[in-house]
N, C-alpha and C positions, 0 to 999 in steps of 0.2 A: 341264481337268477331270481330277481323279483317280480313278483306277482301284483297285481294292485292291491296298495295299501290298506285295505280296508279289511284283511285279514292278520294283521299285525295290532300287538293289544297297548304299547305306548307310542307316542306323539313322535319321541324319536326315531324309532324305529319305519314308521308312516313317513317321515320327513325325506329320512335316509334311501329308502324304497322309491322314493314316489320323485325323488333328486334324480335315483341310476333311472330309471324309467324316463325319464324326460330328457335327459343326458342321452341317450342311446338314441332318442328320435333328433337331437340333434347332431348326432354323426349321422344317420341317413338323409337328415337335410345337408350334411356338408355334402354327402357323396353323390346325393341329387344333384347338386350347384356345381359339383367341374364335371360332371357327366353330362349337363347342361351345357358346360362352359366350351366342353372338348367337343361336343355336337357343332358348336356354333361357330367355333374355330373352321371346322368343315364345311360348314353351310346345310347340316345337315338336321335342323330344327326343325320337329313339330309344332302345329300352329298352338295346339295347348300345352303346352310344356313352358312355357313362362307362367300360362295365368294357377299353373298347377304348382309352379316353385311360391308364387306369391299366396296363397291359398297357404300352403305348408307353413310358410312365416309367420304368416296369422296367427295359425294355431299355435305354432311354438311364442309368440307373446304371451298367447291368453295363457298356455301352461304355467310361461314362465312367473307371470305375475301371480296365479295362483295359490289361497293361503292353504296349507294341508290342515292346521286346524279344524277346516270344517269336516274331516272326513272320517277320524272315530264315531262321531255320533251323526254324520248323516246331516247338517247344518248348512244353513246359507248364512250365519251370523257374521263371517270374515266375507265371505266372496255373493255375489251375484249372481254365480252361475254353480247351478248344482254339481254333487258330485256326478249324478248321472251322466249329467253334459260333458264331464269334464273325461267320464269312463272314454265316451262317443267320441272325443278329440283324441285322447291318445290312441285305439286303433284306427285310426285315418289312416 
């Protein structure tokens, strides 16, 4: 199981990490979406259960566009949002 990247000491290894980690939040976005899907089938939707699938998708763009470069040394020089930021989106 990977942990966040930033205790790993080359770039690939960071890359590798930080790919299953993102990867894994979008199989609980898949299992969101027909759990969703199966809800809705029934008529059985909460009123925020869409605006919470679309909020999810957000985040899984920003992940996915995300460059790991910056995150050996802590850097905005690839991306515009820190790693910090970026810690904050992956436990949503």
């Amino acid at each position: 199981m990977c942990t966040f990247p930033e205790t790993y000491e080359t770039q690939e290894e960071v890359q590798i990490c930080y790919d299953k980690i993102v990867w894994s939040k979008q199989c609980d976005f898949a299992q969101s979406v027909l759990a969703y899907s199966k809800k809705l089938e029934f008529g059985m939707v909460g009123c925020d259960d869409l605006e919470h699938l679309k909020n999810e998708r957000r985040v899984l763009k920003i992940l996915n566009c995300y460059n790991t470069q910056d995150i050996l040394n802590n850097t905005t020089v690839y991306n515009t949002l820190s790693y910090d930021t970026i810690k904050d989106l992956l436990n949503c």
